[in-house]
Each structure stands twice: as structure tokens, then as C-alpha cells.
KEMARFI-834009 format. One record per residue (C-alpha): residue number from 1; residue in three letters; x, y, z. Coordinates in steps of 0.05 Angstrom, whole numbers, m for minus. Last residue first. Example, Ala and Ser with C-alpha at 12.3 -4.5 7.8 and 13.67 -1.06 7.14 Angstrom:
<sites>
<2,'SER',<273,m21,143>>
<1,'ALA',<246,m90,156>>
</sites>
This chain:
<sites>
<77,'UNK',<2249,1676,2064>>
<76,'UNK',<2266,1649,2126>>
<75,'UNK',<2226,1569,2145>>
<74,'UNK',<2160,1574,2172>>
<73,'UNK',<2144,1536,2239>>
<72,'UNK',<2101,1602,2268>>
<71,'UNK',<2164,1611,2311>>
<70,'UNK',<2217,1619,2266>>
<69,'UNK',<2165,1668,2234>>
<68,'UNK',<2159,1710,2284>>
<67,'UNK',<2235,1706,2303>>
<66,'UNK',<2246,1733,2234>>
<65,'UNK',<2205,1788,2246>>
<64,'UNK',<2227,1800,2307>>
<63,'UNK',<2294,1804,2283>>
<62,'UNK',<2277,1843,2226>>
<61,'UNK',<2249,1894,2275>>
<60,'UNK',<2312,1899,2326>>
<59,'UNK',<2356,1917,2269>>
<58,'UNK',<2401,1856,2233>>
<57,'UNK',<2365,1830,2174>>
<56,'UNK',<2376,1892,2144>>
<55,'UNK',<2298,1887,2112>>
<54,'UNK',<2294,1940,2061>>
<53,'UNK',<2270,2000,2065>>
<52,'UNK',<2318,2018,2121>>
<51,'UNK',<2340,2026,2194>>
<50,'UNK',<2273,2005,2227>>
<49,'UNK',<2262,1947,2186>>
<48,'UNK',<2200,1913,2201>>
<47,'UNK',<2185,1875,2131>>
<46,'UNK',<2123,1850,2091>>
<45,'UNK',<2124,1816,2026>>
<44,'UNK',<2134,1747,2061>>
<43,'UNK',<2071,1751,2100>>
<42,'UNK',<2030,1745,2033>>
<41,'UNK',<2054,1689,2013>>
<40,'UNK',<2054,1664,2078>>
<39,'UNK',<1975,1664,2093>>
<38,'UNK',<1947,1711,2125>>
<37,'UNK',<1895,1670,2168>>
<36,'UNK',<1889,1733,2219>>
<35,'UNK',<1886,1692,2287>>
<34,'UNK',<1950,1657,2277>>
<33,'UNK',<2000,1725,2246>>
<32,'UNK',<1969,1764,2312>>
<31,'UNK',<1996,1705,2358>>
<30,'UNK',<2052,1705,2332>>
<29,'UNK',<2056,1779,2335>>
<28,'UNK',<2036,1777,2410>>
<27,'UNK',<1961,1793,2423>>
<26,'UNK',<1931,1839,2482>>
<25,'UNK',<1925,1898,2438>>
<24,'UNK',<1881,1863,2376>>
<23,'UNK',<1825,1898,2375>>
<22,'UNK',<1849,1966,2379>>
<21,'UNK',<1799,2018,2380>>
<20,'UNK',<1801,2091,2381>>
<19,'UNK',<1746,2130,2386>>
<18,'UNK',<1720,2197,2341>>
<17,'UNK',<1668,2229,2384>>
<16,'UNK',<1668,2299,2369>>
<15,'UNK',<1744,2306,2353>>
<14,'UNK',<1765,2335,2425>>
<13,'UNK',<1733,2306,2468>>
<12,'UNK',<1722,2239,2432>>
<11,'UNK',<1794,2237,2412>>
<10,'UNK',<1815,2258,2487>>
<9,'UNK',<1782,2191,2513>>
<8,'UNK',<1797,2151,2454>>
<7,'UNK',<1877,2171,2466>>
<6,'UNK',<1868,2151,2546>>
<5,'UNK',<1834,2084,2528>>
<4,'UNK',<1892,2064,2477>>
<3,'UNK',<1939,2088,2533>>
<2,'UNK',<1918,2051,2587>>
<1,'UNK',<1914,1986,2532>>
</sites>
């Protein structure tokens, strides 16, 4: 959030009052998947790799996203 308000505070300096928002800052990607309503269809197109365009299944972001949906109940896709 400090830096969310420090990056709105330059953009509106510096870009004529451009902000930055980010609504949903305080929520957890559980959390995030809940309050949106996507629905799993959807979900299952999307991947975090960090290491390639596919999902390796093994870098830091397919484990979240696994985790994510471990948690949300769903089974892996």
C-alpha cells in the first residue's frame, strides 16, 4: 500500500494527475479468486510461471497457483 500511495503521488506530479489505484491490495489470491466470481473455467487458462510459458509446475508461481486452488477446494487441472 506505501508504495501504491508513493507511485500516485509522483504520477500526479509528474503526469498531470494520473493516480494509481489498487483496489484489491489488502487481499490474498484466495481471497482475490472469492471476491471476483471467476469461475474455474476460466481460472484454469491462467498460469504464474516465472521460468516459462508454460506452467513448470515447479517455480515459486505455479506453486502458488496450485496452492490457490488447493485451497479454494478445486481439484489440479
Amino acid at each position: 500500500p506505501e508504495f501504491v500511495d508513493r507511485i500516485s503521488a509522483l504520477m500526479r506530479r509528474q503526469e498531470g494527475g494520473v493516480t494509481v489505484v489498487a483496489p484489491a491490495i489488502e487481499l490474498d489470491a484466495v481471497s482475490l479468486v472469492r471476491v471476483s466470481g471467476i469461475n474455474l473455467e476460466t481460472l484454469s487458462w491462467a498460469h504464474s510461471c516465472h521460468t516459462s510459458s508454460f506452467a513448470c509446475g515447479r517455480c515459486r508461481g505455479c506453486v502458488k497457483h496450485y496452492n490457490t486452488w488447493k485451497a479454494l477446494g478445486w481439484t489440479a487441472h
